[in-house]
N, C-alpha and C positions, 0 to 999 in steps of 0.2 A: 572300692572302684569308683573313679571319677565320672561324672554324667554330663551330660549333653546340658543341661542346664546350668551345670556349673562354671564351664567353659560361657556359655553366653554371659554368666556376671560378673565372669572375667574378663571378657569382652568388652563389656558396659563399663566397667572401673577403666580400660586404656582409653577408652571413649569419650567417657567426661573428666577422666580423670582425677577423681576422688571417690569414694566411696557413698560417702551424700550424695552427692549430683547422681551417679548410680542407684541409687535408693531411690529417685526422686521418678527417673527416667524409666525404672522396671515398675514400679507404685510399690514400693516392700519397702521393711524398715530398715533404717543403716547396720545395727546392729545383724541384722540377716545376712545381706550384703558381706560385710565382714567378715561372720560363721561361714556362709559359702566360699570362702576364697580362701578361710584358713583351713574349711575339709580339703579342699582343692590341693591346697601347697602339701599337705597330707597324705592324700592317695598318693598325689606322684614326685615326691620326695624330693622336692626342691621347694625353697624360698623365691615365691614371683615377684614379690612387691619388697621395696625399702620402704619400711615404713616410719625411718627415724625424722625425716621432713614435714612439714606441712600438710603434704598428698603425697598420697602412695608414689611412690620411682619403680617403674619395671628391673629388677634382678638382670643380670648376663640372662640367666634359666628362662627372666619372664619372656625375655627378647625373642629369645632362639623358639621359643616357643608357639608366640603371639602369630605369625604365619601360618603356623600350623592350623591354628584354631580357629581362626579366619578361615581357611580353606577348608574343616571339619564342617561350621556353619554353614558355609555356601554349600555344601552338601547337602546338608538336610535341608534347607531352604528349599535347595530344586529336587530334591526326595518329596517334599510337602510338595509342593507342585502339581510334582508329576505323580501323587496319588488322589490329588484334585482333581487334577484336568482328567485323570481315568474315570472319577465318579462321575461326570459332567460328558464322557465319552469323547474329551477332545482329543483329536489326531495328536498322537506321539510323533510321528512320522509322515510327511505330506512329500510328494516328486510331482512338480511341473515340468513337463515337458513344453519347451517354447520354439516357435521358428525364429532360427537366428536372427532377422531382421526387428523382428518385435518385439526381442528381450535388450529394452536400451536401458542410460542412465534414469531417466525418471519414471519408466516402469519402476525398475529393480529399487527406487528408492521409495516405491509406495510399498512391496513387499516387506521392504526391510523394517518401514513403520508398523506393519501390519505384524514381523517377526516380533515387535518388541514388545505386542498388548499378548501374544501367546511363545512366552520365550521358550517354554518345555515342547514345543512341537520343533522338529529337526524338518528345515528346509530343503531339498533336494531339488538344485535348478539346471535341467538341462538345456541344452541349444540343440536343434537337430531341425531337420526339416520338416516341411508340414507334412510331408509322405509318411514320414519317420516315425514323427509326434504321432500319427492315425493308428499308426501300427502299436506303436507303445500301452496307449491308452487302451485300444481295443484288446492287447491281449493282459491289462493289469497290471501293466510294468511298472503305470504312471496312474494317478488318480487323476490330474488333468492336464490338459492341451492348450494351445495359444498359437493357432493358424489360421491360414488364409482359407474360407470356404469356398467349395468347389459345390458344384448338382449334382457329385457321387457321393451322397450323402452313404455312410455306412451304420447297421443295424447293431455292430454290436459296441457302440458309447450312447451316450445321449449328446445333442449337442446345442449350444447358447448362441444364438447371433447376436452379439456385442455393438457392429455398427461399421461401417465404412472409412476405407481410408484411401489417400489418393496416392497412385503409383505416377513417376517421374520420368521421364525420359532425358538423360543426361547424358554431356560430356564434357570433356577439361577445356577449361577456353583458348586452349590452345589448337585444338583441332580442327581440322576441317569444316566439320560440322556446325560449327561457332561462328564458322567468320563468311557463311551462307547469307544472302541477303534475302530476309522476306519469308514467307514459309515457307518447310521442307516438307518435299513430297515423300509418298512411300518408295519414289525409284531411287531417289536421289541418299534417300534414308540404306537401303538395300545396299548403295554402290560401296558400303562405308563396315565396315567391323564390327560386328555386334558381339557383345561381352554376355554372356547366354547362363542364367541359373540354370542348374541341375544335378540333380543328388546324385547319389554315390550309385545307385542302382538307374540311371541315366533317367528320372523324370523329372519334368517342367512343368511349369507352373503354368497357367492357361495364361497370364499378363503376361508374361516375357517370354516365350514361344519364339524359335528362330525363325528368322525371317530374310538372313541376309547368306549371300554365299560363303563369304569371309566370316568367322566366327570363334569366336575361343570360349570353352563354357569353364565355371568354378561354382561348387557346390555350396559359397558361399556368400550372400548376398553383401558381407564387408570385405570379403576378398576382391567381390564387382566394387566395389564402390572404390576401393583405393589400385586398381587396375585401369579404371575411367579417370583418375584423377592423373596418373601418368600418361595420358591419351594415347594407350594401344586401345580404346575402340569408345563405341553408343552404348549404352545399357537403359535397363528401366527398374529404379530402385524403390522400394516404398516410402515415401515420406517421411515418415520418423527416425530414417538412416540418411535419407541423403540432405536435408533440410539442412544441419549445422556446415554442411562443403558447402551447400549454393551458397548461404550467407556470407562465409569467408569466402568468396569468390576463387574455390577449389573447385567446380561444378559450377555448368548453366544449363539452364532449362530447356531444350528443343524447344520451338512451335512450331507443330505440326501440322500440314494443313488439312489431312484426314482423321484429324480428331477437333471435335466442334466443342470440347469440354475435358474436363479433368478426366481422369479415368480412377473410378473410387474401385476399391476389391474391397469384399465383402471379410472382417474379422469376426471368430469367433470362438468357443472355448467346448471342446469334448471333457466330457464327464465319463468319467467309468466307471461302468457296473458293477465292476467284479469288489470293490470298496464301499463300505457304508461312507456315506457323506456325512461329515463332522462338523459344529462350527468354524474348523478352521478355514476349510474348504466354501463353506457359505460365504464367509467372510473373506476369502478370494476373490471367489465370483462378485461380490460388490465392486471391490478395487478395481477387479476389469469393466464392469458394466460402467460406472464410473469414467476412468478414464478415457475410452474408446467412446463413449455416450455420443461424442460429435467430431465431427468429420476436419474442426480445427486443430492446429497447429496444437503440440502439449507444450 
């Protein structure tokens, strides 16, 4: 019966392509190398190599084969892994829960670095609201969160204040709103359409709270942002969503004249109890303290 090692120095022969260099690259002698490829062709009843050339030639057999054993490899490769990272106690399995506004492209490209220094832990990335995400975490759904903090702090996560980010008050330059001279008051703000987050179970966010008669809500803070940029209404977006529309001048900024400053919301990251916390999850929490660490632009 063929083994798990033999296929690797069969492996290492299509690799370097001779048998020495194979020799050279396991540290064994050629004539081993050799013996192992001739029990190999043995156990499973094909000729893998021509060996009337120079260096071995792969067979039809070796060919049809050499896939296979590549993909037997990367098995046991992540078999070895994944009985590493259990001695070591690292998370097989991590679920972030993120509010849709906060889970963007260079977030999700810091994760993705972070998936590749622990590839045997399986990522699980939701979007949902910070309502949602509270709920998840607190009942175990999720080991952690990535929302906006509110002073209803709840007992059953723990939870990280990460650092401030500034919320936007926008609309398309084509609007009304845009083509106001000077600043805009809260009546004048009011006369106008507000585009209103709120989740599926109708709660709001304490920044963007309705304020105006006229109003359309979407439980989705990119559903606001590209509902603003066809000017049905005002919204107020967080910064890391609406930054790349102000730039391409899809979006402009209100100034307001009762707000005397930015308006930062507080981000930050639930932990759940119900889960032992694992390097990978440590090493989450970096990425975010990290990134969110200051209130500039990413």
């Amino acid at each position: 019966m063929y083994s798990l090692e033999q296929w690797r120095i069969f492996l290492s022969v299509c690799e370097t392509g001779s048998f020495s260099a194979s020799a050279r690259q396991l540290g064994r002698v050629q004539s081993g190398i050799s013996q192992a490829v001739a029990n190999l062709e043995i156990d499973v009843g094909q000729e893998l190599f021509d060996r009337s050339a120079h260096k071995p030639v792969l067979t039809p057999a070796g060919r049809a084969l050499l896939p296979l054993a590549q993909a037997l490899m990367l098995q046991k490769n992540q078999l070895d892994q994944k009985i590493d990272a259990l001695a070591r106690a690292q998370e097989s399995e991590l679920t972030l829960v993120c509010d849709d506004s906060l889970l963007g492209a260079a977030l999700l490209g810091e994760i993705h670095r972070l998936g590749a220094q622990y590839p045997i832990t399986n990522f699980n990335i939701l979007a949902a609201s910070t309502f949602e995400a509270e709920e998840m975490v607190g009942a175990g759904r999720a080991q952690l969160g990535l929302v906006y903090l509110s002073s209803d702090f709840k007992n059953d996560f723990d939870f990280v204040l990460l650092g401030h980010r500034p919320v936007l008050t926008v609309v398309s330059p084509q609007h009304a709103l845009a083509q106001t001279d000077g600043r805009i008051s809260a009546e004048v703000l009011k006369a106008h359409r507000q585009l209103v987050y709120q989740d599926r179970q109708q709660r709001e966010l304490w920044f963007s709270d309705r304020i105006s008669a006229q109003f359309c809500y979407a439980n989705s803070h990119t559903v606001l942002l590209d509902m603003a940029k066809q000017g049905m209404g005002w919204t107020v977006i967080p910064d890391l969503l609406a930054d790349a529309a102000v730039e391409a001048g899809e979006l402009v900024v209100l100034d307001l004249d009762f707000e005397s400053s930015d308006v930062f919301v507080p981000v930050g990251t639930l932990v759940s109890r119900s889960h032992p916390q694992g390097p990978v999850l440590h090493a989450l929490l970096q990425v975010f303290r990290r990134f969110f660490r200051q209130p500039e632009k990413q």
